[in-house]
N, C-alpha and C positions, 0 to 999 in steps of 0.2 A: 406434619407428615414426615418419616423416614424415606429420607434421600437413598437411592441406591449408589453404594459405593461404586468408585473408580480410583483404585490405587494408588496408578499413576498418577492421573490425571488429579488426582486431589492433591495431587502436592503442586501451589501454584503457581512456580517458577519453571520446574522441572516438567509440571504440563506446557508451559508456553514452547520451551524448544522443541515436545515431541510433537504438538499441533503443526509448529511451522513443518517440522520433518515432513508430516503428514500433507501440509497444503503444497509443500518443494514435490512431493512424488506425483501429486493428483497432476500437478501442471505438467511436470514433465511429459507423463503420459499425454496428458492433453495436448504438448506441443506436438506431439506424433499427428497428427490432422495437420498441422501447418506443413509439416516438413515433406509431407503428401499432396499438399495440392501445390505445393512451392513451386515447382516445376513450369504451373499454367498462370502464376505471375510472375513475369519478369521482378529481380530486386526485392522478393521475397524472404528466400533464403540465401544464406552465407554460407560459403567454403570454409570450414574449419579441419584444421590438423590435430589429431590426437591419437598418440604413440605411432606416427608415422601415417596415419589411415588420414584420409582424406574423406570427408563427409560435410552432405547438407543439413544446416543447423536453419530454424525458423521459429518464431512467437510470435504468437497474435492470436487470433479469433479460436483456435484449440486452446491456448493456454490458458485462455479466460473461461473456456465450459470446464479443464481440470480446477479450476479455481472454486466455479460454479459447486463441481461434482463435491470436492472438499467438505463446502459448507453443507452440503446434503448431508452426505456421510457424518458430520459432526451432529447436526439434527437428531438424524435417526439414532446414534450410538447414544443420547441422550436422553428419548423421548419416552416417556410425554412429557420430561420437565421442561426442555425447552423447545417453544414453537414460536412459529412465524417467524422467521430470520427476514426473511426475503419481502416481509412486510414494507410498506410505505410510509408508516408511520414516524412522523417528526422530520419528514424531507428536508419542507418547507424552514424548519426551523433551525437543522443542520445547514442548508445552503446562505441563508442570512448569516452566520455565524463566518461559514467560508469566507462569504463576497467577496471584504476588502483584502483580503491576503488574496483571493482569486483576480481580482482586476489589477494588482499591484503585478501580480507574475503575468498575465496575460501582455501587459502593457509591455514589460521586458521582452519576451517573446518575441512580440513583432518588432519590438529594435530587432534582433537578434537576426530575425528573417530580413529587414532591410539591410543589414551589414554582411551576413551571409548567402542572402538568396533563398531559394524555397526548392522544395525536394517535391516527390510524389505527396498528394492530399489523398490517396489511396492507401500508400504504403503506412505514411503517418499512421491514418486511422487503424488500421488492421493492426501496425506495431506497437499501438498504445495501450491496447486491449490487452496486452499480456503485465506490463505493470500493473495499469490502473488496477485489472481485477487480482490480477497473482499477486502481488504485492500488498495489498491490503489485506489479502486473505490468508497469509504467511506470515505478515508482523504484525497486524491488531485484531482481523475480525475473529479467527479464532483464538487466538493467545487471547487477548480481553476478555473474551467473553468467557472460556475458562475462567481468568481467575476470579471472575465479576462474581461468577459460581460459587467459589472456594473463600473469600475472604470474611474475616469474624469481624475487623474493625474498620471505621470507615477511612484512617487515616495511611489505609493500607494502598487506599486509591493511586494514590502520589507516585508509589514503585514500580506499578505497572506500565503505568506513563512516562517514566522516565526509563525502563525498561525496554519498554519497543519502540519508544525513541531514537534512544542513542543504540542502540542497534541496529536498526535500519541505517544511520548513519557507517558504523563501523561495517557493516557488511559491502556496503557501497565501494570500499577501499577493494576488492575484488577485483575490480574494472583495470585494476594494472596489471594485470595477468593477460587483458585482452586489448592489452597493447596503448590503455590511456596514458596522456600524458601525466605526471607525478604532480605538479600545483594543480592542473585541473581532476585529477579521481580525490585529494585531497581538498579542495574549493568545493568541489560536489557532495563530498563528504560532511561537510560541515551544514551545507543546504540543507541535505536530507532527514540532518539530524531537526532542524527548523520544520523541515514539513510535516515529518514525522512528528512534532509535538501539536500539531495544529489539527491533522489528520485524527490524532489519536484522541485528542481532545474533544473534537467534534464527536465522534465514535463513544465514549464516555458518557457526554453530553444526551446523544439520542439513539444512542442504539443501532441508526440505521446503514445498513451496509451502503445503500445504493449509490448515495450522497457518497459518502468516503472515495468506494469505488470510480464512480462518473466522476467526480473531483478532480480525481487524480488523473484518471485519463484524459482528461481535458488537458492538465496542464502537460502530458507525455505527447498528444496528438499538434500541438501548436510547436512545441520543442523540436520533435521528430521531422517538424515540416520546414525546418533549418536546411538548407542548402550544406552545410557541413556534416551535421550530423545522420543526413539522408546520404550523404556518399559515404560515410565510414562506417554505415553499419548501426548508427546512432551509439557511439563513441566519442565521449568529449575531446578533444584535442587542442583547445585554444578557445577562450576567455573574453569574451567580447562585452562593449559595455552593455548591453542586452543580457547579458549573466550575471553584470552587478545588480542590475534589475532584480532582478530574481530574485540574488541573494538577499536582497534587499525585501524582497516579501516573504522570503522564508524567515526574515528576523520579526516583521512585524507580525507573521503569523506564530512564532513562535511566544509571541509578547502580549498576541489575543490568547493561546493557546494560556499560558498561564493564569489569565483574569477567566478563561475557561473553568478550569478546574482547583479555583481557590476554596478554599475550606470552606467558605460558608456554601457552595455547593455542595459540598459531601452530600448532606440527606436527599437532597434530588437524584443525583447520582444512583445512591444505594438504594432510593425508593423504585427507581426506575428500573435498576436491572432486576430487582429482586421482585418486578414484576413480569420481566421477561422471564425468569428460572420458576416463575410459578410459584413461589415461596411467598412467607411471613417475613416481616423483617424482624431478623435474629439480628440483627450488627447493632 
């Protein structure tokens, strides 16, 4: 059956940065909910400066329905090739996959929280809601899933994951603008590029957004519940051995992440998505 063209979006590189663009704007909008009810929780939002203007800045529970809205709006502008995003399918199989890099970084964590202390279990939660979901939905749920769309050969698999990989990582370097310190936006840097191949790998793997999503907030909701980074804003600033932890499961997830998506997975992979896009296998 003939695909209906999408220009842009068929060229599959050039689609991933304009999806992110796309999944950056839904949240933003979305953050507008947070930075409206910010007001009736204390340590919500934050006082930000920009060109002189002083204003409240907030994410959480809005960011993650613009995340939400995203993945709609990517549905629709597709459909009917592709359906069920928000299906449940292969949880169970994705979470198995997470575990050990998931209990390895939890285990950190709570170092973290013993050496630092513990912030709001409120605030955590609400502020974990805007990575977990925005962030998955900006560097893999849509970029992948475009190019899962777009590609002719299987050994095409490999670029896209090293793609939103190490970009999620390099974007992370941002955090020095909001005042992180330079070895820790750098340290963090190097982590996210680890999670990011584990996260994406899983995503590959099964498809399913939720796992990814919930994943990730898990590990932002235990992080954010740090006594440090609950007073700064959740801004790294200092490196405790609770963050070697981590770093430490972002290597061994990055070490499943590759036994993830070795070649002799390819055909699963490409069988799998090309039964989410509603297609034949052409590859």
């Amino acid at each position: 059956m003939n695909k209906k063209p999408h220009k842009l979006l068929d060229r599959p590189i050039l689609g991933y940065f304009l999806l992110f663009v796309l999944a950056q704007i839904c949240i933003t909008l979305g953050s507008n909910i947070d930075t409206a009810v910010s007001p009736f929780i204390p340590g919500y939002g934050k006082e930000v400066t920009v060109y002189g203007m002083t204003r409240t800045q907030a994410a959480g529970f809005g960011s993650a329905v613009g995340a939400l809205a995203a993945i709609l709006v990517f549905t629709l502008w597709f459909r009917p090739d592709y359906k069920k995003p928000f299906s449940l399918k292969n949880f169970s199989k994705g979470l198995l996959m997470l575990l050990p890099f998931l209990i390895i970084h939890y285990a950190g964590s709570a170092v973290s929280m013993i050496t630092f202390g513990t912030s709001s279990v409120l605030l955590a939660f609400l502020k974990a809601m805007a990575p977990g979901f925005g962030e998955e939905t900006a560097f893999r749920i849509l970029g992948i899933s475009n190019y899962m769309r777009t590609i002719r050969s299987e050994n095409e698999i490999k670029k896209i994951f090293w793609l939103s990989s190490i970009f999620f990582g390099v974007f992370h370097l941002a955090n020095l603008f909001s005042g992180a310190d330079l070895f820790a936006t750098l340290f963090q840097a190097v982590y996210c590029v680890g999670v990011g191949m584990i996260l994406g790998a899983v995503y590959l793997r099964t498809g399913n957004i939720w796992i990814i999503m919930l994943g990730h907030m898990s590990l932002d909701f235990l992080e954010f519940c740090r006594g440090d980074l609950g007073a700064s804003g959740v801004v790294m600033s200092a490196i405790g051995i609770g963050d070697w932890i981590t770093m430490a499961a972002a290597v061994a997830g990055a070490v499943i992440a590759l036994r993830l998506v070795d070649k002799k997975y390819y055909p699963e992979i490409t069988e799998l998505w090309n039964r989410k896009w509603h297609r034949q296998n052409t590859i």
